[in-house]
C-alpha positions as CSV (number, residue, x, y, z in Angstrom):
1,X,91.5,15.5,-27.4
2,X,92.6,18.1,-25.1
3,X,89.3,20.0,-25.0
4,X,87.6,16.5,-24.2
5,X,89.5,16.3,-21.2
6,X,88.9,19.7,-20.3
7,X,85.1,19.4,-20.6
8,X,85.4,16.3,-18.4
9,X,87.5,17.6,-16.2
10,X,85.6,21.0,-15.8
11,X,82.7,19.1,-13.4
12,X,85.6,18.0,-11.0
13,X,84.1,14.3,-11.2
14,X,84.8,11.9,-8.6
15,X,85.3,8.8,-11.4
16,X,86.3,9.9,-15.1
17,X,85.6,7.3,-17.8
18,X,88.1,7.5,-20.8
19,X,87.0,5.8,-23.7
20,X,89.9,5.2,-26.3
21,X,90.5,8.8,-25.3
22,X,93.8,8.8,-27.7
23,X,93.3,6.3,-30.3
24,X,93.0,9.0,-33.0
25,X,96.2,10.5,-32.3
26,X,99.5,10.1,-33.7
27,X,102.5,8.7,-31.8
28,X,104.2,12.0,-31.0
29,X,100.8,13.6,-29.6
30,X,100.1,10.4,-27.7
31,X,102.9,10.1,-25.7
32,X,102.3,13.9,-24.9
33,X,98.9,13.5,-23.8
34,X,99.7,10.3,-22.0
35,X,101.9,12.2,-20.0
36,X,98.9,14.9,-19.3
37,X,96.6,12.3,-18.6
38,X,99.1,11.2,-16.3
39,X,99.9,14.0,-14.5
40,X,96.4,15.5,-14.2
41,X,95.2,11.8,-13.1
42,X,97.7,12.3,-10.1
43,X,97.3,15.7,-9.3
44,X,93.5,16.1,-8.9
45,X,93.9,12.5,-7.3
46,X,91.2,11.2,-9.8
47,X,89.6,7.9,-10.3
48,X,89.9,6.8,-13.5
49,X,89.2,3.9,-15.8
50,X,90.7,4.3,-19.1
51,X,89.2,1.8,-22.0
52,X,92.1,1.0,-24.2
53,X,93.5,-1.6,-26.9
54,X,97.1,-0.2,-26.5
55,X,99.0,-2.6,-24.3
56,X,101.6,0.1,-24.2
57,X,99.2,2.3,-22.7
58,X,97.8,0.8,-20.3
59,X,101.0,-0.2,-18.3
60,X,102.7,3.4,-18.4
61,X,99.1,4.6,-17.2
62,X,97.2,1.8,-14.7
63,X,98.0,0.6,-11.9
64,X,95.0,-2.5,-12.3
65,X,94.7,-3.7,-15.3
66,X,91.5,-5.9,-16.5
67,X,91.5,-8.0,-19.7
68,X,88.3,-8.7,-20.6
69,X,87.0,-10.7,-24.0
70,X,83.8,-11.3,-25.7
71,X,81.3,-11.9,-26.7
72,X,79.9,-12.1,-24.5
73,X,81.6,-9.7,-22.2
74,X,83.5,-11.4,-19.5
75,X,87.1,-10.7,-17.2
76,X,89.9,-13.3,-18.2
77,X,92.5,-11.7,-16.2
78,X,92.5,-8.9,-13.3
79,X,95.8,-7.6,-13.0
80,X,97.6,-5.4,-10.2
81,X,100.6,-3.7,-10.8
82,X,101.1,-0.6,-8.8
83,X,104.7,0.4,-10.1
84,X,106.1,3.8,-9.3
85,X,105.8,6.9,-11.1
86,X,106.9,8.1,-13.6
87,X,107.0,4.9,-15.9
88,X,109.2,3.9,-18.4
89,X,107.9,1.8,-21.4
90,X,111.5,-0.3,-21.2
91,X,111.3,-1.0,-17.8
92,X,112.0,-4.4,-17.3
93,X,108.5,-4.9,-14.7
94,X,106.8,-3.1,-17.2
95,X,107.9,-5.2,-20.3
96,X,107.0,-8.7,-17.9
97,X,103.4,-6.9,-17.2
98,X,103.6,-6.1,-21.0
99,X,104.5,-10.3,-22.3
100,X,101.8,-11.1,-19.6
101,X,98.8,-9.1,-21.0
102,X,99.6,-10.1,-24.4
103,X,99.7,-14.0,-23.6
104,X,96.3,-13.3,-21.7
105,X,95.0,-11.7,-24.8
106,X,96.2,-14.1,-27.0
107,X,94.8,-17.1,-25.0
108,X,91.5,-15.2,-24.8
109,X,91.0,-14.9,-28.0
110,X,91.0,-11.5,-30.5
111,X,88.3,-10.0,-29.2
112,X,90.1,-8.9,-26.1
113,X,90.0,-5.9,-24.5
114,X,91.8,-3.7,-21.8
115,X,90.2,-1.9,-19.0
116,X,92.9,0.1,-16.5
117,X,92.3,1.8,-13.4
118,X,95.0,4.5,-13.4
119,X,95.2,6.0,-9.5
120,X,97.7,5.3,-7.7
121,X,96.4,6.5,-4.2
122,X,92.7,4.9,-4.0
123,X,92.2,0.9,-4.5
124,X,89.1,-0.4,-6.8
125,X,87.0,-2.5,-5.7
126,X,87.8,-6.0,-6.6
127,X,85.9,-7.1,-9.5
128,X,84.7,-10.4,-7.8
129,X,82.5,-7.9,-5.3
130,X,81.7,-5.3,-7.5
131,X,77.7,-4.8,-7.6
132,X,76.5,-6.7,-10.3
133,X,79.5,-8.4,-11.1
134,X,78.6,-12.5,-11.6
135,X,80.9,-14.8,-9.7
């Protein structure tokens, strides 16, 4: 996973998409590399949308968090939560942003899915005016 990143990282992109980057890891070496992403997210002052089904994941490491389900495709729930750094998995905001996402899920149905925008200094565009985006 490390190497991944490295490749990615070696073209200094101005957006890096992460795919389920660390779904094949186990919990030890996850937490580790969520801590890289983290820090290298922060440091090179990268966008970054990370596609994940870890709830866990996606509020230590986004700041905007969409919840889409399907099919077909669609956004059920956009969600900002710009808490500070570094992040604490028993936070109390970050359990509340936790029970939210999960009753979003669950109302949306199983097929859910997570998309988070983890930068804390630049602000996505909204989805309703994003190019393409229906609505």
């Amino acid at each position: 996973q490390r190497a991944s990143l490295a490749r990615a990282l070696v073209t200094t992109p101005e957006i890096l998409l992460l795919d389920e980057p660390l779904g094949a890891l186990d919990s030890l070496l996850r937490s580790q590399m969520q801590t890289e992403l983290e820090r290298i997210i922060l440091d090179e002052a990268l966008t970054a949308i990370l596609v994940t089904h870890d709830v866990d994941e996606a509020v230590l490491l986004a700041d905007r968090v969409i919840v889409m389900a399907g099919p077909p495709g669609r956004i059920i729930a956009d969600m900002a939560h710009p808490q500070p750094r570094p992040r604490d998995v028993a936070d109390p905001a970050l359990q509340a942003l936790r029970a939210q996402i999960l009753t979003v899920l669950h109302q949306g149905g199983r097929n859910g899915h997570l998309l988070v925008h983890p930068h804390p200094h630049r602000r996505p565009t909204p989805v309703d005016d994003a190019p393409g985006a229906g609505g």
